[in-house]
N, C-alpha and C positions, 0 to 999 in steps of 0.2 A: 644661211646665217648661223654660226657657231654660238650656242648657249654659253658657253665656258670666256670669260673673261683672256684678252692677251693684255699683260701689266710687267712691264720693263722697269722697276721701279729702284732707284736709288734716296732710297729718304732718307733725310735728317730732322732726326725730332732732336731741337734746339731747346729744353724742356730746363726751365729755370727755375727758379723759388723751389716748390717741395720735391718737385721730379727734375731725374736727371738730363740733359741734352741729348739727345738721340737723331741716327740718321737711320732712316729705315730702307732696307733694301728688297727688292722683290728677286728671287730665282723662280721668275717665269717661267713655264712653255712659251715660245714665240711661234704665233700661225704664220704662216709662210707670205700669205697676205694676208690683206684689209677687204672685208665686204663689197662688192663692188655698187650694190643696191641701200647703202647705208650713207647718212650724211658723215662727214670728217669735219668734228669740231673739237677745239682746243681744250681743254679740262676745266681751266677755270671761266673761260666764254661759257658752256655750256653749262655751269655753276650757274653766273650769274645771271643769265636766260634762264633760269629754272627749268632746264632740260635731263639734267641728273642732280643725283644729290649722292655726296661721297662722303664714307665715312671710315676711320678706322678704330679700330679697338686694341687694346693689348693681350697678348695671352700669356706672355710669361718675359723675362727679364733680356729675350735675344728676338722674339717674336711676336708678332701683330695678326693682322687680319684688316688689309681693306677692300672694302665691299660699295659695289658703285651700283646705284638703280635708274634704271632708264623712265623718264617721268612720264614720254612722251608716248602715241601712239607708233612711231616710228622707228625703225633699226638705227643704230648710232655707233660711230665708231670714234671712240673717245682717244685722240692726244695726250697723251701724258708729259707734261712739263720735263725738264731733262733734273730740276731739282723743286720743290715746294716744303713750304710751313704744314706741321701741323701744330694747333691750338686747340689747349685745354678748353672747354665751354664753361668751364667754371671758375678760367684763369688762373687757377693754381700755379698754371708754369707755360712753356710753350715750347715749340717745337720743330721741324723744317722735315722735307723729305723730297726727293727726286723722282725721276722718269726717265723713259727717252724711248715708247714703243706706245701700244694702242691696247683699248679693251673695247672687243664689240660685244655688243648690248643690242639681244633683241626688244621688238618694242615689250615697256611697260614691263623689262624682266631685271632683276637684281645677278650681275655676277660678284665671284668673291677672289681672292687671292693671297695664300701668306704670307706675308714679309717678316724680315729682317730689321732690325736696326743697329744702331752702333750709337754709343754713347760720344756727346760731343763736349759735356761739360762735366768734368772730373770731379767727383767728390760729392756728389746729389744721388740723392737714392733713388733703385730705380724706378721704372712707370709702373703703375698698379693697372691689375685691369679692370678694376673700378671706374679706373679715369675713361670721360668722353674727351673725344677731340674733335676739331674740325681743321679741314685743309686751307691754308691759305698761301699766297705766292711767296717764293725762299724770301724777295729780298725784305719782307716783311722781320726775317731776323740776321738775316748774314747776306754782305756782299763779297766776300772773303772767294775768290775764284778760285784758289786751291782747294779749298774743303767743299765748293760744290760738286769741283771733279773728284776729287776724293769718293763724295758720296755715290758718281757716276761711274766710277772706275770699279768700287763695291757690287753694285749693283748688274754690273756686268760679268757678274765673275773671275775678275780680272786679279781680286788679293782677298788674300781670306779675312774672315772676321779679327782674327787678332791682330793682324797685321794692321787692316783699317784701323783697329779700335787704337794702338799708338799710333800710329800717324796721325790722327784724329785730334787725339790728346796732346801730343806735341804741338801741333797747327790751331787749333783753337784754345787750348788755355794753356800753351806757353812752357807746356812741361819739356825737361831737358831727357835726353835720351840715358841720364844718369838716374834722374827720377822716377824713369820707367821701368827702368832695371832693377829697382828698389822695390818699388811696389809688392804687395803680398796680396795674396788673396785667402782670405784667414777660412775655417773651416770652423761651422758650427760645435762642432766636438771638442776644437781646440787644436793647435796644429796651426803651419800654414807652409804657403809656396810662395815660388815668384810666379805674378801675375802674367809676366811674360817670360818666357824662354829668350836664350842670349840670339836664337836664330833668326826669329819673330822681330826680334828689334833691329837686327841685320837689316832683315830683309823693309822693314818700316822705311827705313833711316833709306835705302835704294829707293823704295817707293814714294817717297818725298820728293828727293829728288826726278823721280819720272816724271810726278805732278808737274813740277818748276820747267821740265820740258816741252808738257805737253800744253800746259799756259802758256807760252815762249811761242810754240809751232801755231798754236789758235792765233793768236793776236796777227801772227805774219800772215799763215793762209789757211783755210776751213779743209783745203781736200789733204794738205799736209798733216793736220791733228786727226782726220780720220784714217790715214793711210799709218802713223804711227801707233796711235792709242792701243792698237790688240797686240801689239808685238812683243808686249814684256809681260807676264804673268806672276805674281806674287802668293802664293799657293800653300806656305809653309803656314802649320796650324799647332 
C-alpha cells in the first residue's frame, strides 16, 4: 500500500460574494494501479459514511493543497469525482472542483496533494488562505457541461493555466473574446500588461470549441469522448 496520495484533480472553486470562483486542478503522479487489498469507494460515499474527511486549503492565488485522511482502520482507495464543489465553512463564498483518478489511503493515515485552480468568476478577489473550505458535489453550483470539462481537460494537462483561465471566463461569466483582449493585469509599482497574450486567446477561443466537440462525442458515445479527449493539447502559456 503506497503512503503517497494518487489525485487526478480538475477543481473548480466557483467562489462567490468575497472570493473569487475558482476550479482547482491537480498535476498529479498517477500509480500505475489501485491497491489490490484496499476497498474502492467514491469520495463523497465515503464522506458521507464518515470513512474520510477531505479538505483543502489555499496557499497562494494559483494554488491549494488538499489533504484527505483515512478515518478508518482500513486501506481505502478513494474515487475522485471527475468535477466537485468546494464550500467556504464560513459561507463567505463557494466553490466547485473536479477529479477523475484515485488516492490510496493507508489505514488511519492522511495523504496530501497540490493543486491548481482557475478562476471561474471574473472580477472577485482572489481566495485567501485564511479561508476553510469543504467539498461538496459540482452540481451543488454549476450544471454548465462545458466548464466541467473545461475543468477536466485542465486537470489533465491537456491546456494551460491561461488558456483555461479565458476559456473559463468567456464560458462562465459571458466575457467576449474582445474583453479578454482588453483586460490588464496592473502591477503594484504602477505599470501594467495585457492579461492575456493575442496567442493564449487563439488558442482559448480553439479550446472552446474542442469543449463543444467533446460534449457533442459524449452525449453520442462514452468510448468516442475517450478516444478523442487526448488528441488536442493547448499548452501556450
Amino acid at each position: 500500500m503506497s503512503k503517497h496520495p494518487r489525485i487526478q484533480l480538475a477543481l473548480g472553486l466557483l467562489v462567490t460574494s468575497a472570493l473569487s470562483l475558482v476550479a482547482w486542478t491537480s498535476f498529479a503522479e498517477r500509480p500505475k494501479t489501485v491497491s489490490e487489498d484496499a476497498e474502492t469507494v467514491a469520495m463523497f460515499n465515503a464522506i458521507d459514511n464518515g470513512q474520510i474527511e477531505v479538505k483543502i486549503t489555499v496557499q497562494d492565488d494559483q494554488n491549494a493543497r488538499l489533504v484527505a485522511q483515512n478515518l478508518t482502520d482500513q486501506p481505502l482507495t478513494i474515487e475522485i469525482p471527475e468535477a466537485f464543489a468546494a464550500v467556504p465553512i464560513l459561507a463567505q463564498n463557494q466553490g466547485g472542483g473536479g477529479g477523475d483518478g484515485f488516492i490510496n489511503l493507508a489505514p488511519e493515515k492522511f495523504g496530501s496533494k497540490k493543486v491548481g485552480f482557475i478562476c471561474l468568476e471574473h472580477g472577485k478577489p482572489n481566495p485567501r488562505s485564511d479561508m476553510r473550505y469543504e467539498v461538496k458535489p459540482i452540481e451543488t453550483l454549476t450544471s454548465d457541461a462545458k466548464v466541467i470539462k473545461l475543468i477536466g481537460e485542465h486537470g489533465a494537462g491537456r491546456c494551460s493555466h491561461a488558456v483555461a483561465q479565458a476559456a473559463a471566463w468567456h464560458l462562465q461569466n459571458g466575457m467576449s473574446w474582445e474583453q479578454l483582449a482588453a483586460k490588464q493585469r496592473k502591477h503594484l509599482g504602477g505599470g501594467s500588461e495585457p492579461y492575456f497574450s493575442a496567442a493564449q486567446l487563439q488558442l482559448a477561443a480553439r479550446f472552446v470549441t474542442h469543449l463543444e466537440t467533446l460534449i457533442s462525442e459524449q452525449d453520442a458515445s462514452e468510448s468516442t469522448s475517450e478516444s478523442s479527449s487526448g488528441s488536442i493539447e493547448f499548452e501556450q502559456r
